[in-house]
N, CA, C and O atoms as a Tripos MOL2 file, in Angstrom:
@<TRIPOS>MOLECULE
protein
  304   303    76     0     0
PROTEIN
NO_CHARGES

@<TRIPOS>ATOM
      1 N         105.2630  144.1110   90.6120 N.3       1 UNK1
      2 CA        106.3850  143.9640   91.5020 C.3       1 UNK1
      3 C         105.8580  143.5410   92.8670 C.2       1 UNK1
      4 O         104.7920  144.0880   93.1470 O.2       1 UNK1
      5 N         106.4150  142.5690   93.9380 N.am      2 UNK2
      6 CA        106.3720  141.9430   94.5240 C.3       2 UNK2
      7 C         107.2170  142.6770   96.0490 C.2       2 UNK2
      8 O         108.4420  142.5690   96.1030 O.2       2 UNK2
      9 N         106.7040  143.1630   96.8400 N.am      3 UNK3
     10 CA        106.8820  143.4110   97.8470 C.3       3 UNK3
     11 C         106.6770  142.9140   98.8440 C.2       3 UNK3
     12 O         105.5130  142.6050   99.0970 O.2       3 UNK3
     13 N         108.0010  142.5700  100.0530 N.am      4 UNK4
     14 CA        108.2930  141.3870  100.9140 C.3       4 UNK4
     15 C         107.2530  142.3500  102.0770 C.2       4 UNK4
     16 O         107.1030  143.5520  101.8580 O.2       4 UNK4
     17 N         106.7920  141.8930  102.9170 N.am      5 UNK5
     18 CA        106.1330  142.7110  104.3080 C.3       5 UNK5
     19 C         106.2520  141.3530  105.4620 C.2       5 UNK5
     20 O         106.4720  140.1570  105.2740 O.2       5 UNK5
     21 N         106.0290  142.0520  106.5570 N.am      6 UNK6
     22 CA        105.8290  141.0960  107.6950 C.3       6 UNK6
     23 C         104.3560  141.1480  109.0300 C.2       6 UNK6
     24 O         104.2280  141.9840  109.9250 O.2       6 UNK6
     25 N         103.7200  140.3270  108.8160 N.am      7 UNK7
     26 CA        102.3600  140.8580  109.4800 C.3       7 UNK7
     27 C         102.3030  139.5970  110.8900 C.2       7 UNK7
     28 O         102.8830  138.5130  110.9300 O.2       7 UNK7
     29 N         101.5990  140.0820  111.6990 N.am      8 UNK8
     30 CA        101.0710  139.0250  112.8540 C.3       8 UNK8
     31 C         100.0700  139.0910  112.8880 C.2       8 UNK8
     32 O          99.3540  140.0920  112.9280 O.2       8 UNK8
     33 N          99.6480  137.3220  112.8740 N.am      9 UNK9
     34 CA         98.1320  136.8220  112.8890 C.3       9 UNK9
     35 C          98.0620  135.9030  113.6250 C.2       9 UNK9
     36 O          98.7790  134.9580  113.9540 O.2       9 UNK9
     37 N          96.7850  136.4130  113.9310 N.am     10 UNK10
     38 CA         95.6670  135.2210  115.0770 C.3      10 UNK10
     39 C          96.0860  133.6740  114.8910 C.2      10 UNK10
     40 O          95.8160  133.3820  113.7260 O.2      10 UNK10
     41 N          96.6030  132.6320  115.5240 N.am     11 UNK11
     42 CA         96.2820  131.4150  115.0370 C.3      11 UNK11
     43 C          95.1790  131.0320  114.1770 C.2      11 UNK11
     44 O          95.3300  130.4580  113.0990 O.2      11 UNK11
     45 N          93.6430  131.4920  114.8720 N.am     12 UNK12
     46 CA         92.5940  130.9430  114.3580 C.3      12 UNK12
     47 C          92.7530  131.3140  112.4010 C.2      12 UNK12
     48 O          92.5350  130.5220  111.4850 O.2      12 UNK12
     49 N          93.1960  132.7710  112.3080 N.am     13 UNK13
     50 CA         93.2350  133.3770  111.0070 C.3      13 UNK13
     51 C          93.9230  132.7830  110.1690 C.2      13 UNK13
     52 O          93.4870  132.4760  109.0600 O.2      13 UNK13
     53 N          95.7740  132.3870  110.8040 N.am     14 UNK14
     54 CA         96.1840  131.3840  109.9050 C.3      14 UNK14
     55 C          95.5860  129.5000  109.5220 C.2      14 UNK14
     56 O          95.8160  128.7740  108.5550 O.2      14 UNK14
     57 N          94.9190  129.3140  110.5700 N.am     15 UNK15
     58 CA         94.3510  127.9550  110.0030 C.3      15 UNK15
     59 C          93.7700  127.9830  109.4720 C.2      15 UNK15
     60 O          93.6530  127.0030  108.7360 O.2      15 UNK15
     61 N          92.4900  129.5410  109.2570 N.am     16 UNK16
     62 CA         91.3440  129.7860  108.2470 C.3      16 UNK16
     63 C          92.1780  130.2540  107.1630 C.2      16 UNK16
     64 O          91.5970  129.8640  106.1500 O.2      16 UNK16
     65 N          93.3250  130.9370  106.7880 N.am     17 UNK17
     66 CA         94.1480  131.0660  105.5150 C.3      17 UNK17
     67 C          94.5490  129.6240  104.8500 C.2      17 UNK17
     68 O          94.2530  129.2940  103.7020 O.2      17 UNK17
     69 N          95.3320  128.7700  105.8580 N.am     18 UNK18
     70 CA         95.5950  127.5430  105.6190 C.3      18 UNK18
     71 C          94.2700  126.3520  105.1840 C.2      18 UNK18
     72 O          94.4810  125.3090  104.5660 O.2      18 UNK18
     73 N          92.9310  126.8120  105.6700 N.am     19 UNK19
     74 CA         91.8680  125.7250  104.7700 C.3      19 UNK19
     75 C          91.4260  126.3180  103.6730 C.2      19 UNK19
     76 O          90.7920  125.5130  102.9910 O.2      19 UNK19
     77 N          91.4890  127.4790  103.1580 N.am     20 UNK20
     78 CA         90.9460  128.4250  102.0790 C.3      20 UNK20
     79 C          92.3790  128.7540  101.1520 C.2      20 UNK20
     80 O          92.5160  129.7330  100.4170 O.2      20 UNK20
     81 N          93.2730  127.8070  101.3590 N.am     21 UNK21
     82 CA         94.3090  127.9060  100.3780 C.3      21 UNK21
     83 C          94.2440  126.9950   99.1880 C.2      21 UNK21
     84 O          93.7680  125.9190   99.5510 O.2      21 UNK21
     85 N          94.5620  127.0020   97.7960 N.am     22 UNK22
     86 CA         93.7980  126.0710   96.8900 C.3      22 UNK22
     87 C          95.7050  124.8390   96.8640 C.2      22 UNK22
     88 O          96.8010  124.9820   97.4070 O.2      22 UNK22
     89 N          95.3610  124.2390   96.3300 N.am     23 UNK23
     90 CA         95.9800  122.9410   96.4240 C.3      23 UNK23
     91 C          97.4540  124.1720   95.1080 C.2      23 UNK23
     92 O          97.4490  124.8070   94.0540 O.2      23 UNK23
     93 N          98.5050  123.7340   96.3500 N.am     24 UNK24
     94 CA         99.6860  123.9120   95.5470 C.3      24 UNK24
     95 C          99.4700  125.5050   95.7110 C.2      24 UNK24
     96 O         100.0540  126.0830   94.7940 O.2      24 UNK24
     97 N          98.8990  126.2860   96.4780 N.am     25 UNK25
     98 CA         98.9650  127.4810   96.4240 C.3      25 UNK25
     99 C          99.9180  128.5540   97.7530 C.2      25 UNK25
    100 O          99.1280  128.9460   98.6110 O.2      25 UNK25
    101 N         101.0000  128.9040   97.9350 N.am     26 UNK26
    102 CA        101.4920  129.6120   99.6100 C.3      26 UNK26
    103 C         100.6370  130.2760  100.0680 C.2      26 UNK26
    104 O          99.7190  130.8180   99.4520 O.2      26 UNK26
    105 N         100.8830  130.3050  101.3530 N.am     27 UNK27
    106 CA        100.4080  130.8200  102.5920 C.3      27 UNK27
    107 C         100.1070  132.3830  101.6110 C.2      27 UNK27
    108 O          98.9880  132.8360  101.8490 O.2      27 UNK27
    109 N         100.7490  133.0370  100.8110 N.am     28 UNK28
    110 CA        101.2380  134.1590  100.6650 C.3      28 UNK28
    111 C         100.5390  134.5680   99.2590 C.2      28 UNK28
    112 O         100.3860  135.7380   98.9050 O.2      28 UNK28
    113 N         100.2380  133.7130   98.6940 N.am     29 UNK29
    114 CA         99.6650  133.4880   97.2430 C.3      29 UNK29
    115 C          98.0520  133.5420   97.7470 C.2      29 UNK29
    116 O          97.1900  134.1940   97.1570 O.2      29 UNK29
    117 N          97.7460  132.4880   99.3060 N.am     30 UNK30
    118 CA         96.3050  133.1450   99.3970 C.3      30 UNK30
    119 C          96.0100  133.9940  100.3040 C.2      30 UNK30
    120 O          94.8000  134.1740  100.4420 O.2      30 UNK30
    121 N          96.8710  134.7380  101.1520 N.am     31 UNK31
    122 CA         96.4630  135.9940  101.5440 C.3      31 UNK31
    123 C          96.1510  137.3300  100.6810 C.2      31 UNK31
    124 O          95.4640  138.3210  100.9270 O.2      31 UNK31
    125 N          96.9290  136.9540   99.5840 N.am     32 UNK32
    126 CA         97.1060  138.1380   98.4580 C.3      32 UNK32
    127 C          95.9110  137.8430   97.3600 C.2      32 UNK32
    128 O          95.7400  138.8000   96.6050 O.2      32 UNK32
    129 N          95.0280  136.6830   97.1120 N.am     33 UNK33
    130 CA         94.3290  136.1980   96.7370 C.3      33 UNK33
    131 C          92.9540  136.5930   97.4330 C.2      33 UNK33
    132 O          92.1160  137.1430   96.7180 O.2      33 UNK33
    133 N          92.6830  136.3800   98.6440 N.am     34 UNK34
    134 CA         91.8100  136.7290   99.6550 C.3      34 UNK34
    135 C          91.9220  138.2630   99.8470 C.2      34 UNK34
    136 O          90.8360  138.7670  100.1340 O.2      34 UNK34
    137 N          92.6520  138.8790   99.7860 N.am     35 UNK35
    138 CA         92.9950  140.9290   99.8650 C.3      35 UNK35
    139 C          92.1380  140.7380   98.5670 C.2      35 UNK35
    140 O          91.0010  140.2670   98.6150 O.2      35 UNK35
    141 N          92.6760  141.0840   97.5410 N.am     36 UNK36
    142 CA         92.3960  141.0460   95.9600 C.3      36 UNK36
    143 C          91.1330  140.8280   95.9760 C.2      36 UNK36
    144 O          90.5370  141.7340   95.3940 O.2      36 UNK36
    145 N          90.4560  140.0290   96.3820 N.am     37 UNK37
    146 CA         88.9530  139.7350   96.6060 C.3      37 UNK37
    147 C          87.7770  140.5910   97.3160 C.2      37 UNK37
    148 O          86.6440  140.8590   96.9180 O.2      37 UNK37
    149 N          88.4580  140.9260   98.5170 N.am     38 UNK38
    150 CA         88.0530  142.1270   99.3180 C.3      38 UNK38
    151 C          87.9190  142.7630   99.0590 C.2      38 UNK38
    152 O          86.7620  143.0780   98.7820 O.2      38 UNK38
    153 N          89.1000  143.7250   98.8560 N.am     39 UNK39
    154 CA         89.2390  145.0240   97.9050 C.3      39 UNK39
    155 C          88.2440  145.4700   96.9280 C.2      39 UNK39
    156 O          87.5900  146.5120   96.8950 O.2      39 UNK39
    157 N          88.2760  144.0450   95.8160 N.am     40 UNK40
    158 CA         87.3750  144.2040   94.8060 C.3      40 UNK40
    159 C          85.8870  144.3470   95.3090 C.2      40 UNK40
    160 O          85.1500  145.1820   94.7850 O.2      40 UNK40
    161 N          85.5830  143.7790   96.0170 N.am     41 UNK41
    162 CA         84.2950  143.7590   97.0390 C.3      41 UNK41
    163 C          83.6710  145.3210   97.5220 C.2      41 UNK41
    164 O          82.6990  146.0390   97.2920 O.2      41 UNK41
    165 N          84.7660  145.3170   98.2440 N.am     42 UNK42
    166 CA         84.9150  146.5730   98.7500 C.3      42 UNK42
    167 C          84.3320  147.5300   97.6860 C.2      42 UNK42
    168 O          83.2110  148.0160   97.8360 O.2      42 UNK42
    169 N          85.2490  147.8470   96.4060 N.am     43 UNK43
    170 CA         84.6900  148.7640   95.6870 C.3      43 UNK43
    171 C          83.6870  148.7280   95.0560 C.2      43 UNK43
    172 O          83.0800  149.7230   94.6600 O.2      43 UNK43
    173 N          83.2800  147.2460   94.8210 N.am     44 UNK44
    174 CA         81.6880  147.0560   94.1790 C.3      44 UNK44
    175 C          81.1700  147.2760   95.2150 C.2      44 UNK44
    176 O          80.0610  147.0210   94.7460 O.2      44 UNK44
    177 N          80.9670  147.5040   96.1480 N.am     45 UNK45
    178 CA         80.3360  147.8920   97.4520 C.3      45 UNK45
    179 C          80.2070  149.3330   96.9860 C.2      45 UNK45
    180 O          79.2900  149.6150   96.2140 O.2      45 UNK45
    181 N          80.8240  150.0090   97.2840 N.am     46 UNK46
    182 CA         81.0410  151.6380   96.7100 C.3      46 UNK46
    183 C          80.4060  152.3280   95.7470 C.2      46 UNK46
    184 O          79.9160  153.4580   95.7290 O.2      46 UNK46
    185 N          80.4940  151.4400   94.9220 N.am     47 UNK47
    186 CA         79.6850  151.6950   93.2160 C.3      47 UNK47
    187 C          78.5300  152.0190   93.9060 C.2      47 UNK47
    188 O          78.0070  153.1020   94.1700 O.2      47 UNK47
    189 N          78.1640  150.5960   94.2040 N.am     48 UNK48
    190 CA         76.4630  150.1490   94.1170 C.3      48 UNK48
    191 C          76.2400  150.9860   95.2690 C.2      48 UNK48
    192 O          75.1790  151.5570   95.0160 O.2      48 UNK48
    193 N          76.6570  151.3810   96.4090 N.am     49 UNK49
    194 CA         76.0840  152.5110   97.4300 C.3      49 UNK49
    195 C          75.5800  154.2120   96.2460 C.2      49 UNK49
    196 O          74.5520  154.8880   96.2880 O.2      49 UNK49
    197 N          76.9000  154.3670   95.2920 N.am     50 UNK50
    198 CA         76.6430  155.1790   95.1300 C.3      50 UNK50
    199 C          75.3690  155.5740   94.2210 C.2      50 UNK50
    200 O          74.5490  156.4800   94.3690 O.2      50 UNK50
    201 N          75.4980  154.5030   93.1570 N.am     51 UNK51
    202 CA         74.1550  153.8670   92.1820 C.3      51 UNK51
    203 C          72.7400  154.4420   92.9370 C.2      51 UNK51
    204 O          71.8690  155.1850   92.4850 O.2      51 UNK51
    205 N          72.8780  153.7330   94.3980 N.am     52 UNK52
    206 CA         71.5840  153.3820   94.9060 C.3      52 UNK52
    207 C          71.2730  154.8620   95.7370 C.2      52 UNK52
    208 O          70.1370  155.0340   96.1790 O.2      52 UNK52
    209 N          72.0770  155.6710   95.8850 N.am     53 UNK53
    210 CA         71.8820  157.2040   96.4730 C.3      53 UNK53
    211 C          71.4730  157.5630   95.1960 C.2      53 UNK53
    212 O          70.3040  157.9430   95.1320 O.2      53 UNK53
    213 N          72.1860  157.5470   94.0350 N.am     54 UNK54
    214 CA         71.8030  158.3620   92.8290 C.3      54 UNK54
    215 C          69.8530  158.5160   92.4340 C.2      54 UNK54
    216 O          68.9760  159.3450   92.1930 O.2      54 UNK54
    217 N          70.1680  156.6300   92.6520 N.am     55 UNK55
    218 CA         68.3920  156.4080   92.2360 C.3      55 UNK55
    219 C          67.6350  157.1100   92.9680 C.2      55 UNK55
    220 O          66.7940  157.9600   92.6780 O.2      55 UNK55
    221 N          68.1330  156.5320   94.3430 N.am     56 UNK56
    222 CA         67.1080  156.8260   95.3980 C.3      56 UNK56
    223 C          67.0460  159.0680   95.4750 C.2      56 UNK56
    224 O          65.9080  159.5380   95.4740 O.2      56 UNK56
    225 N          67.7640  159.6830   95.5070 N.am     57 UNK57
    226 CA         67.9540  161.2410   94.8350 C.3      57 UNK57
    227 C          66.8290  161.1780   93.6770 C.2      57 UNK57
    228 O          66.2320  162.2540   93.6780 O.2      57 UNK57
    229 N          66.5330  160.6620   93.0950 N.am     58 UNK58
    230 CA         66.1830  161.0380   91.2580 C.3      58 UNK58
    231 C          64.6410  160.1060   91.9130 C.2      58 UNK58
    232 O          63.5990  160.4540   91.3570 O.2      58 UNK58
    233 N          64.5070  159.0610   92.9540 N.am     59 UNK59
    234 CA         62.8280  158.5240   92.6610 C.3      59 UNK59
    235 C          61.9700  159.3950   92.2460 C.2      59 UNK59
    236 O          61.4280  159.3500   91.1420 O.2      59 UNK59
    237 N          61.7430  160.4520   93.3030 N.am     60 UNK60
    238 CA         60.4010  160.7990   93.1880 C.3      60 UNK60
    239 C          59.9030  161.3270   91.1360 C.2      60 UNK60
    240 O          58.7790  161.3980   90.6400 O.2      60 UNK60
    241 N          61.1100  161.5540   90.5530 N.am     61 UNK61
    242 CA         60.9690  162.2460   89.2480 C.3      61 UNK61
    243 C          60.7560  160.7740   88.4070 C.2      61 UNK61
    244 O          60.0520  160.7360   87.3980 O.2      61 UNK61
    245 N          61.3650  159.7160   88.8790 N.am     62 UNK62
    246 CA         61.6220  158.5650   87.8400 C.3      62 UNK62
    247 C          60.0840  157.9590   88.3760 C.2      62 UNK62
    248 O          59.4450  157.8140   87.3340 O.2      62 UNK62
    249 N          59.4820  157.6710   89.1840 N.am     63 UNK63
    250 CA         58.0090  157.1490   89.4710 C.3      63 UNK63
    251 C          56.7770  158.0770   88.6850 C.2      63 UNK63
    252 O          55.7160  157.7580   88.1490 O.2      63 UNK63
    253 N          57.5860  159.5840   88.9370 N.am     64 UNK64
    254 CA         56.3200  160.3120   88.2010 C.3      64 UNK64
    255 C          55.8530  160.0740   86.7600 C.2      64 UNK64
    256 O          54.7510  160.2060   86.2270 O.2      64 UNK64
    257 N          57.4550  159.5450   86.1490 N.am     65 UNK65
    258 CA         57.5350  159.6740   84.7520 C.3      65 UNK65
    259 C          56.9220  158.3020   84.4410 C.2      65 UNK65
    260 O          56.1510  158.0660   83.5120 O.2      65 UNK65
    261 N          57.4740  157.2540   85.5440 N.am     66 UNK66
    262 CA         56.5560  155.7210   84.8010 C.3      66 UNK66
    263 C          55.1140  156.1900   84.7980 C.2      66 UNK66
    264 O          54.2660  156.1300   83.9080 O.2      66 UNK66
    265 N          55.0640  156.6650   86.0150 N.am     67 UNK67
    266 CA         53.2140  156.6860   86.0890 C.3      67 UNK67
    267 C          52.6810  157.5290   84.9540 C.2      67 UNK67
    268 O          51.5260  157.2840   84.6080 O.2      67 UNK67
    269 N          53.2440  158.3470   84.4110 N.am     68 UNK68
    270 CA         52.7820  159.6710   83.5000 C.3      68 UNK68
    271 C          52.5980  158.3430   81.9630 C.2      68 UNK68
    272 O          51.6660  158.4790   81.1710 O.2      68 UNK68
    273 N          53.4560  157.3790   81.8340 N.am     69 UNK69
    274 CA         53.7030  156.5930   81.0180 C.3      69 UNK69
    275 C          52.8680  155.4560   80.7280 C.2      69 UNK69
    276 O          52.4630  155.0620   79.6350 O.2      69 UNK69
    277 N          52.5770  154.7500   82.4790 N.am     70 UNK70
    278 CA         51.6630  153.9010   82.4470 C.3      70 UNK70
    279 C          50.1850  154.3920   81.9940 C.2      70 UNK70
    280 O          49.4060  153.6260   81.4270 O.2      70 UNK70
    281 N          49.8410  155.8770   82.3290 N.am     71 UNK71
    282 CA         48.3370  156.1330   81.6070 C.3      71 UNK71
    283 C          47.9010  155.5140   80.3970 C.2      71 UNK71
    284 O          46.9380  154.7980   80.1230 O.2      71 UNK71
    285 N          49.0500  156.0670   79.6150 N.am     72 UNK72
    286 CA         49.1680  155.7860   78.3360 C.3      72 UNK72
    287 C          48.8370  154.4540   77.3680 C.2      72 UNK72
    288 O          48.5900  154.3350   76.1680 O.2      72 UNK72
    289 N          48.9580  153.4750   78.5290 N.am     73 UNK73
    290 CA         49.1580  151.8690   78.1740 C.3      73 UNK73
    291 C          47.5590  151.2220   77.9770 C.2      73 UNK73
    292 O          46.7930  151.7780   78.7650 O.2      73 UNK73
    293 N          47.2560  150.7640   77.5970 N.am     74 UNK74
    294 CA         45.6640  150.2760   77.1030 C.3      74 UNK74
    295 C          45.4930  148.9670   78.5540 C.2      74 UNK74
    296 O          46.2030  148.8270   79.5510 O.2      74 UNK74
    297 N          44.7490  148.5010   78.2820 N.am     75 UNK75
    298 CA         44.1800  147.6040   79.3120 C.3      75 UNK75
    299 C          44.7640  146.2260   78.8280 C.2      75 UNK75
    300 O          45.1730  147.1950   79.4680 O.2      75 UNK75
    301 N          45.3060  144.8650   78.3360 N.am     76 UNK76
    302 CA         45.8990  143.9100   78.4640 C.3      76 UNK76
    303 C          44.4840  142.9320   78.8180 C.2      76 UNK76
    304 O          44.6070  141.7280   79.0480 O.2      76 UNK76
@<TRIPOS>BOND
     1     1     2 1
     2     2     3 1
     3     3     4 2
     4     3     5 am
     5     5     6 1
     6     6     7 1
     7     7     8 2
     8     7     9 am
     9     9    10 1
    10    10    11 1
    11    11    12 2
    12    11    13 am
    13    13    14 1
    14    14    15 1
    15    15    16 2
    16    15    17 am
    17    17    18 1
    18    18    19 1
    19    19    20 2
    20    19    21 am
    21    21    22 1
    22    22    23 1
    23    23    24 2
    24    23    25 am
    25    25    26 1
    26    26    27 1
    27    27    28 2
    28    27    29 am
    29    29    30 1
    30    30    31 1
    31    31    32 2
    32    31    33 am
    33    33    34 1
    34    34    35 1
    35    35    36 2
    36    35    37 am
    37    37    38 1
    38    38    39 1
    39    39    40 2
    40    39    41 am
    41    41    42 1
    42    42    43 1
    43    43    44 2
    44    43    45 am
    45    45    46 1
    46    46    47 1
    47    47    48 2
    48    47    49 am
    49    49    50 1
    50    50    51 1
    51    51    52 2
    52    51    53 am
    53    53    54 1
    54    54    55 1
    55    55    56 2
    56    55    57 am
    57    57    58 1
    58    58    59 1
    59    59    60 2
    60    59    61 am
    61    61    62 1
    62    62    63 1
    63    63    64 2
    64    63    65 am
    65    65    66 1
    66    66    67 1
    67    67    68 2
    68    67    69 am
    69    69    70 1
    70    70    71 1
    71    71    72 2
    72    71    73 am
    73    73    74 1
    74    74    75 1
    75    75    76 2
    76    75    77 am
    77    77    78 1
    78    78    79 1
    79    79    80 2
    80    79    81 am
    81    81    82 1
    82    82    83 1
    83    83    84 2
    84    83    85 am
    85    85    86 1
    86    86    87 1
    87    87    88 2
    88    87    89 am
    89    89    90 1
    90    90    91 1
    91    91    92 2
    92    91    93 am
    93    93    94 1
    94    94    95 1
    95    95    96 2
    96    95    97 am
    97    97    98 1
    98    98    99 1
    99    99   100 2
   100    99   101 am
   101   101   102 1
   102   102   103 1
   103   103   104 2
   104   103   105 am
   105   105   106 1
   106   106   107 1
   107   107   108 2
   108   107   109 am
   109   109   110 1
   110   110   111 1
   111   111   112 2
   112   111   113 am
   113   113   114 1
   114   114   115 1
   115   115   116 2
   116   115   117 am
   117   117   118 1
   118   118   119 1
   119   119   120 2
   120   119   121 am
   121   121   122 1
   122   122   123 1
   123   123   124 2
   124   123   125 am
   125   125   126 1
   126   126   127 1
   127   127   128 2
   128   127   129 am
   129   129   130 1
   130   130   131 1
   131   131   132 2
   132   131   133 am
   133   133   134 1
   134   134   135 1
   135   135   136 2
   136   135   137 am
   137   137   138 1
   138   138   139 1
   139   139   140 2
   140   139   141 am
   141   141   142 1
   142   142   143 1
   143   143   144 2
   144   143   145 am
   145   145   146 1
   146   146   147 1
   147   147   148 2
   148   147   149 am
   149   149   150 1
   150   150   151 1
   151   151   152 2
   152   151   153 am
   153   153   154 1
   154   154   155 1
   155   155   156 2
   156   155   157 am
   157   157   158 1
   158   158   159 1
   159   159   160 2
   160   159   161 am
   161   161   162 1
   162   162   163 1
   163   163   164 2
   164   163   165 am
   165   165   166 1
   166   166   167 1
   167   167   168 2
   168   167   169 am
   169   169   170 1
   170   170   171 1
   171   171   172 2
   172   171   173 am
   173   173   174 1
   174   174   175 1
   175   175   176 2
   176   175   177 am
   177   177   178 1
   178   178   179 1
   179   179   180 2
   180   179   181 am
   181   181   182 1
   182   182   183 1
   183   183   184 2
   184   183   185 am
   185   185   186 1
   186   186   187 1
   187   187   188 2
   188   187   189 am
   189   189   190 1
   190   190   191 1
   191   191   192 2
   192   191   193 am
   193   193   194 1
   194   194   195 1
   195   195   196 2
   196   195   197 am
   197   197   198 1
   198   198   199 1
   199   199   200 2
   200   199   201 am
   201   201   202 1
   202   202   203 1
   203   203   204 2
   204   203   205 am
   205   205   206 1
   206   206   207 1
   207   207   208 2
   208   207   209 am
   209   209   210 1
   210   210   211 1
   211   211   212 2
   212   211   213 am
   213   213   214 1
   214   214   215 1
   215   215   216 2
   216   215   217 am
   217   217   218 1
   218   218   219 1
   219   219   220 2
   220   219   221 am
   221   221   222 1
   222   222   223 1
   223   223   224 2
   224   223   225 am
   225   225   226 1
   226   226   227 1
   227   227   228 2
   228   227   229 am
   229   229   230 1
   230   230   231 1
   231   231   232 2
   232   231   233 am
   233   233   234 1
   234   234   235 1
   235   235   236 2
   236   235   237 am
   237   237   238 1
   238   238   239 1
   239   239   240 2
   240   239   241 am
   241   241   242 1
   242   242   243 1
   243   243   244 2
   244   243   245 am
   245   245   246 1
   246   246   247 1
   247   247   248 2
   248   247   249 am
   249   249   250 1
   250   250   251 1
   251   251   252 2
   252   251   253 am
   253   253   254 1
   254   254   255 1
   255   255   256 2
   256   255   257 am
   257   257   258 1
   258   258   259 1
   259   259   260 2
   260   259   261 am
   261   261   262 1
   262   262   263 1
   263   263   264 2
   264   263   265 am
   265   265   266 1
   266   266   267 1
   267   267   268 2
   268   267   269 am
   269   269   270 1
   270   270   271 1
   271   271   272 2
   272   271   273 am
   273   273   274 1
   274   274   275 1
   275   275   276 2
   276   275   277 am
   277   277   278 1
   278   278   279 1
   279   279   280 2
   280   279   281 am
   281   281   282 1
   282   282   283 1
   283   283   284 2
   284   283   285 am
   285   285   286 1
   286   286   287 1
   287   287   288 2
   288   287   289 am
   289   289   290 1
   290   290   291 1
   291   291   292 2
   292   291   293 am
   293   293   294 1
   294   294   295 1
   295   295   296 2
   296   295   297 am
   297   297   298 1
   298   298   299 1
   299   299   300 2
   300   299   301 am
   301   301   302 1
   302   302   303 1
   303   303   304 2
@<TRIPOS>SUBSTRUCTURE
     1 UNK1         2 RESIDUE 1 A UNK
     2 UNK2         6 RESIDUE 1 A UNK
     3 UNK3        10 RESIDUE 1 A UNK
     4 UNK4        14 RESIDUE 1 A UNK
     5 UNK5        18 RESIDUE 1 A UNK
     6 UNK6        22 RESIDUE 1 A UNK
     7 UNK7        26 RESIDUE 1 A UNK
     8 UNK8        30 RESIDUE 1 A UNK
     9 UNK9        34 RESIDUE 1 A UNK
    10 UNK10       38 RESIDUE 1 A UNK
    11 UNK11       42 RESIDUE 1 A UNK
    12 UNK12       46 RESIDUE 1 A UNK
    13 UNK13       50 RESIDUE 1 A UNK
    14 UNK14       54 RESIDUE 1 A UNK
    15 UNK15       58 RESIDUE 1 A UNK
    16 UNK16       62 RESIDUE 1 A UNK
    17 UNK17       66 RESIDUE 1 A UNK
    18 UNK18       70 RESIDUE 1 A UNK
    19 UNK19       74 RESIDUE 1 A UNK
    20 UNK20       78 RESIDUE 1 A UNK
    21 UNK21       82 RESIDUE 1 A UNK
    22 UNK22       86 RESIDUE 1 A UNK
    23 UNK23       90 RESIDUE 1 A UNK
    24 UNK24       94 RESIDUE 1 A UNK
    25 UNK25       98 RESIDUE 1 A UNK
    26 UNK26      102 RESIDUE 1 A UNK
    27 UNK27      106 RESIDUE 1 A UNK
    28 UNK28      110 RESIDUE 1 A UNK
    29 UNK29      114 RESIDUE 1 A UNK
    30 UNK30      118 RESIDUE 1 A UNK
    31 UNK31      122 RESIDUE 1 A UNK
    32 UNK32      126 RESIDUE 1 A UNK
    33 UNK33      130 RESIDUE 1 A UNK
    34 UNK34      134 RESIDUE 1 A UNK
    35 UNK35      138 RESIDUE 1 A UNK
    36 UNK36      142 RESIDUE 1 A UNK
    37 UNK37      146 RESIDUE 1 A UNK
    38 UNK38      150 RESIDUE 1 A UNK
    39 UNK39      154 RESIDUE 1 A UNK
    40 UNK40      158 RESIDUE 1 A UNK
    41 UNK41      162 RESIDUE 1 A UNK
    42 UNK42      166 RESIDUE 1 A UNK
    43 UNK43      170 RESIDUE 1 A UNK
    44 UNK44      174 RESIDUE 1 A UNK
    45 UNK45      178 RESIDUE 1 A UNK
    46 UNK46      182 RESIDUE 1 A UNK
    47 UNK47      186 RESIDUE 1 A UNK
    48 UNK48      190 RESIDUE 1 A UNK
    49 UNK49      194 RESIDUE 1 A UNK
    50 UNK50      198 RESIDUE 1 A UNK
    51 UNK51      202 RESIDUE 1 A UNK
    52 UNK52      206 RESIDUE 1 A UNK
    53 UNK53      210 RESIDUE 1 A UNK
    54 UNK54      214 RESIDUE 1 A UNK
    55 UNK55      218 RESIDUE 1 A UNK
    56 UNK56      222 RESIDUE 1 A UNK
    57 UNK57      226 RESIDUE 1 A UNK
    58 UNK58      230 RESIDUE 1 A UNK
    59 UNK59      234 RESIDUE 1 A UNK
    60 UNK60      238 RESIDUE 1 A UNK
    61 UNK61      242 RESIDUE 1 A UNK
    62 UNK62      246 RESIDUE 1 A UNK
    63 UNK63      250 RESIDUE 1 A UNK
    64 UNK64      254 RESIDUE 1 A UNK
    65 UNK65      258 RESIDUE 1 A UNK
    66 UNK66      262 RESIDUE 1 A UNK
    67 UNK67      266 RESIDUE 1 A UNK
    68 UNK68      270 RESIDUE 1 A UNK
    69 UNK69      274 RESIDUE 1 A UNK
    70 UNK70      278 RESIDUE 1 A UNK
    71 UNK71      282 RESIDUE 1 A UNK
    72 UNK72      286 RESIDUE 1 A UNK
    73 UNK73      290 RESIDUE 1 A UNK
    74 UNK74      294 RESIDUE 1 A UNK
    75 UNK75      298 RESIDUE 1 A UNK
    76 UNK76      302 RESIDUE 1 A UNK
């Protein structure tokens, strides 16, 4: 469902909406296009912060265990 809103923007913002609009697309089709993008951004942003606390929490145990592993490995 499609909800009407009313926002005020920068000139500069609408001419940068208006060159990043795809051919045959409204003003309104790529603001909601450009959000949608963000957003999604946004939360892959989030993930991967949280990913990278998790790892970075757990190194010192996950290095011990390669190294405990690498002994193991013959010479190449």
């Amino acid at each position: 469902m499609k909800l009407k809103t009313s926002v005020t923007l920068s000139e500069d913002i609408v001419k940068s909406i208006d060159r990043l609009s795809s051919k045959g697309e409204s003003r309104s089709e790529t603001i909601e296009r450009l959000l949608r993008a963000g957003l999604a951004a946004r939360a892959r942003h989030a993930v991967d912060a949280r990913d990278l606390a998790l790892i970075n929490r757990h190194a010192d145990a996950l290095n011990a265990e390669a190294d405990d592993v690498l002994i193991y490995q013959g010479d190449v």
